[in-house]
N, C-alpha and C positions, 0 to 999 in steps of 0.2 A: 514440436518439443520432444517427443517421445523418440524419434528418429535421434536426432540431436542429442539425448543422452546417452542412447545404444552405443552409439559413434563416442560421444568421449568415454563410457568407460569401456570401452572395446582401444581406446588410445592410450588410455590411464593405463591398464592395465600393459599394454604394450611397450608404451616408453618408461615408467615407475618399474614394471617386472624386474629386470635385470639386474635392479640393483637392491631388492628384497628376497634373492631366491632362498631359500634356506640352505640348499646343498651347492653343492655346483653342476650345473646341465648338463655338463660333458662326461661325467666321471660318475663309474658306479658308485651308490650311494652303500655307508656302512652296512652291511649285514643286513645285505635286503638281497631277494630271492628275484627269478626275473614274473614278469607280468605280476609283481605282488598285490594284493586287494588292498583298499586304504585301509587304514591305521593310523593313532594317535602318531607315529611316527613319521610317516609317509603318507597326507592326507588324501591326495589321488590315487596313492599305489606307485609300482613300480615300473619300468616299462620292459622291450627284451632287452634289455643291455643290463637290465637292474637300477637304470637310473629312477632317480626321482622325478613321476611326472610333474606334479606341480612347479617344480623349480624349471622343467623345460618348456611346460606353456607361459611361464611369466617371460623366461628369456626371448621364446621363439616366435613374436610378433614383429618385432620392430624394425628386421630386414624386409619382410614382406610389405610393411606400411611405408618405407621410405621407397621402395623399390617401386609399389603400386602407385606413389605420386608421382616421382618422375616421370613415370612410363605415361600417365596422364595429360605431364607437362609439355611434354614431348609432342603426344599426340592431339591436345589441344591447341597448342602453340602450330602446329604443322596441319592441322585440320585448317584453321582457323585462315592461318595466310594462302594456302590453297584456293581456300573458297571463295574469301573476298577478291583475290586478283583474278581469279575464273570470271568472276560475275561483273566486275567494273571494267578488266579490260577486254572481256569477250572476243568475236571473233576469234582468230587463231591458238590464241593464249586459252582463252576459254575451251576450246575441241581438245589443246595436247592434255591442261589438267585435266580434267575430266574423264579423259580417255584411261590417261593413268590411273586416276583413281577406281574406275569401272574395274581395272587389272585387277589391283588389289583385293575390290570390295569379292570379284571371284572365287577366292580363296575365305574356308571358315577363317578365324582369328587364329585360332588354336593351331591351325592347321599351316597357317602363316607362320607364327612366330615357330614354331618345331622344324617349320624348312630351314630357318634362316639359323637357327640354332642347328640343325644337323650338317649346314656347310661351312659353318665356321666357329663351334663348339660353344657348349654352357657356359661362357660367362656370361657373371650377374650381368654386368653394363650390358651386354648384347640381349640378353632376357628382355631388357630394360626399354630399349630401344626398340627390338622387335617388336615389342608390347603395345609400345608408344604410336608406332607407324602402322599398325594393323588398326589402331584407332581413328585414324589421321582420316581416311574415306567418309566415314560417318559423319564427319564433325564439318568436314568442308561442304558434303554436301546440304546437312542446315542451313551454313552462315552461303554460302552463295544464294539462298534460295531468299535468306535475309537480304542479303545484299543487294538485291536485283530490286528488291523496291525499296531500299535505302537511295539507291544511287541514280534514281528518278525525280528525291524529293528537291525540294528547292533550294535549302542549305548548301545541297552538293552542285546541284548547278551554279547558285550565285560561287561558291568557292571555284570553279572550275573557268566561269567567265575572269574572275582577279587572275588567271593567270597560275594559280597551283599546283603543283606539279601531280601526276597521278598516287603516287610514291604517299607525297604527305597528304593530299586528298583521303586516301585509304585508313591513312595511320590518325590524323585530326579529327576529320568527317566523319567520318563509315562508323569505326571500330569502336568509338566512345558509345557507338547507338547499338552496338550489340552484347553488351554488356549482361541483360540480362540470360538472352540464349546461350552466350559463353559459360554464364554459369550454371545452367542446368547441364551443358551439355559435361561439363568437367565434372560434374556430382554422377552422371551416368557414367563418363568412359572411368571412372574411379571405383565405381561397383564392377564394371566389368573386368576392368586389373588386376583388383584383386583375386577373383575367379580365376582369369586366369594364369594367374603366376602362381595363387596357391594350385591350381592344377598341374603348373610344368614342375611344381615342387614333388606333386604327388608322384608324378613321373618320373624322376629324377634328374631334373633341369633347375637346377637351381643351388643353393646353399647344402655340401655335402655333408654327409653323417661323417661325425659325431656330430656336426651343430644343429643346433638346435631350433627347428624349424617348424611351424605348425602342420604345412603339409607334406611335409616328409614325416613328421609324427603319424601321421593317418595311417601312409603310406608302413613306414617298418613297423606298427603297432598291429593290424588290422586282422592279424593271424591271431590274434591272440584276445580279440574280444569276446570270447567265453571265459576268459580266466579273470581279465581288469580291462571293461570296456571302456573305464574314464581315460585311458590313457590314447583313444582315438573320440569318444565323446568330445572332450572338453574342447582340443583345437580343433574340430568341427563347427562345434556351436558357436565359438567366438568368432569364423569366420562367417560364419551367416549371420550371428547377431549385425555384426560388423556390414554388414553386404543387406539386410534388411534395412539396418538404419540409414547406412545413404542412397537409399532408395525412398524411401518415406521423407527423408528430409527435402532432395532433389523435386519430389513431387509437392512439397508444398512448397518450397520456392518456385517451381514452375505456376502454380495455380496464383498466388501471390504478383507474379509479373505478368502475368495476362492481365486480373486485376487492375495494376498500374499502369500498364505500355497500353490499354485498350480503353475506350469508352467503355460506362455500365453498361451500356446497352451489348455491344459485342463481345463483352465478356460471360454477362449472361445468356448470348444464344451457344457461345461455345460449351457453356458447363450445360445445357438443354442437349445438344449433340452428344455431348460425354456420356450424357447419362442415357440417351437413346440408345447410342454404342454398346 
């Protein structure tokens, strides 16, 4: 629950901002100095540009959080069919995935998605995507690791003797039973997204100045945290609030679906392990 509210007012704030800023995000605000201190005027201060910070951390979440889920979508969606046709059709299918994915997993993330952005330039969509398919390794290798004794059980053999095709096998049989690992794995690759798009923002890969972005906030503010450090504090802290809480949540829906998906008894030798760990 604690998770779970970090996460909506970390969204509230993101999606509600833009349309309560006081000033406008982009434009120097009246008779304000630059890096100004807060004031009844300007409650966070000012930034270098003289803008209004608070008006540009209300506007500056909600590219990053739409951009963080698709990249998620992406990569869950493309983890996901990776790994279950790795693991049901094996053999040769199963060596080339895998093989590919081993390429990938190669490469940091970070270091992925900056390649694929320095050969064909910062657009968001391509952020978006490289983001997505840097996640895609990780998630395929879970669900194959699921699927390999899914696709032993008897369900899938009695469907497989009727004569079903592997195709709908995968998509009827398998995928209804991985439900819960899908969604922890999407609460993880969604913390990780965020990280690192607000990184490539930090960087300069992403939504460009003027607008209004939490990590390009860091990023053009950061000189200047002796004079108004809320103007790098504040979209700092929302994205770790942000990044703490779907991590906390992730973890108790994972603990939740062992619970469920396991006997008492094997769920209690695993939380025995955890805690040995």
């Amino acid at each position: 629950m604690i998770g779970f509210g970090l996460v909506l007012f970390v969204v509230l704030v993101a999606v509600i901002g833009p349309f309560v800023t006081p000033y406008s995000p982009n434009v120097n605000a009246p008779l304000a100095l630059d890096f100004g201190r807060p004031s009844a005027q300007f409650l966070l201060g000012t930034d270098i540009e003289a803008r209004d910070v608070l008006s540009r951390v209300l506007d500056g979440g909600w590219v990053l959080l739409i951009m963080a889920a698709c990249a998620t979508t992406v990569g869950v969606a493309a983890g996901a069919a990776a790994g279950i046709s790795a693991a049901y059709l094996r053999g040769i299918s199963d060596g080339v995935i895998m093989r590919v994915v081993d390429v990938i997993l190669s490469f940091p993330q970070l270091v992925f998605a900056l390649l694929l952005l320095s050969l064909l330039g910062p657009k968001l969509w391509l952020i978006t995507i490289a983001v997505g398919v840097s996640h895609a390794p990780q998630v395929a290798r879970v669900l194959r690791s699921a699927t390999l004794d899914l696709s032993e059980r008897d369900f899938v053999k009695a469907a497989e003797l009727q004569g079903m095709r592997p195709a709908k096998v995968m998509r009827k049989e398998i995928l209804p039973n991985l439900v819960s690992p899908l969604m922890v794995e999407a609460g993880l690759r969604l913390t990780y997204s965020i990280v690192i798009i607000a990184g490539l923002a930090f960087l300069g890969f992403g939504p460009q100045p003027p607008t209004a972005n939490w990590g390009v906030m860091i990023n053009e503010n950061r000189e200047g945290l002796a004079l108004n450090p809320w103007a790098v504090i504040v979209p700092a802290l929302l994205i770790a609030l942000l990044t703490i809480g779907t991590n906390m949540f992730t973890d108790a829906f994972a603990r939740v679906a062992i619970g469920v998906d396991r006997r008492p008894e094997e769920a209690a030798l695993i939380d025995d392990l955890g805690d040995a760990a």
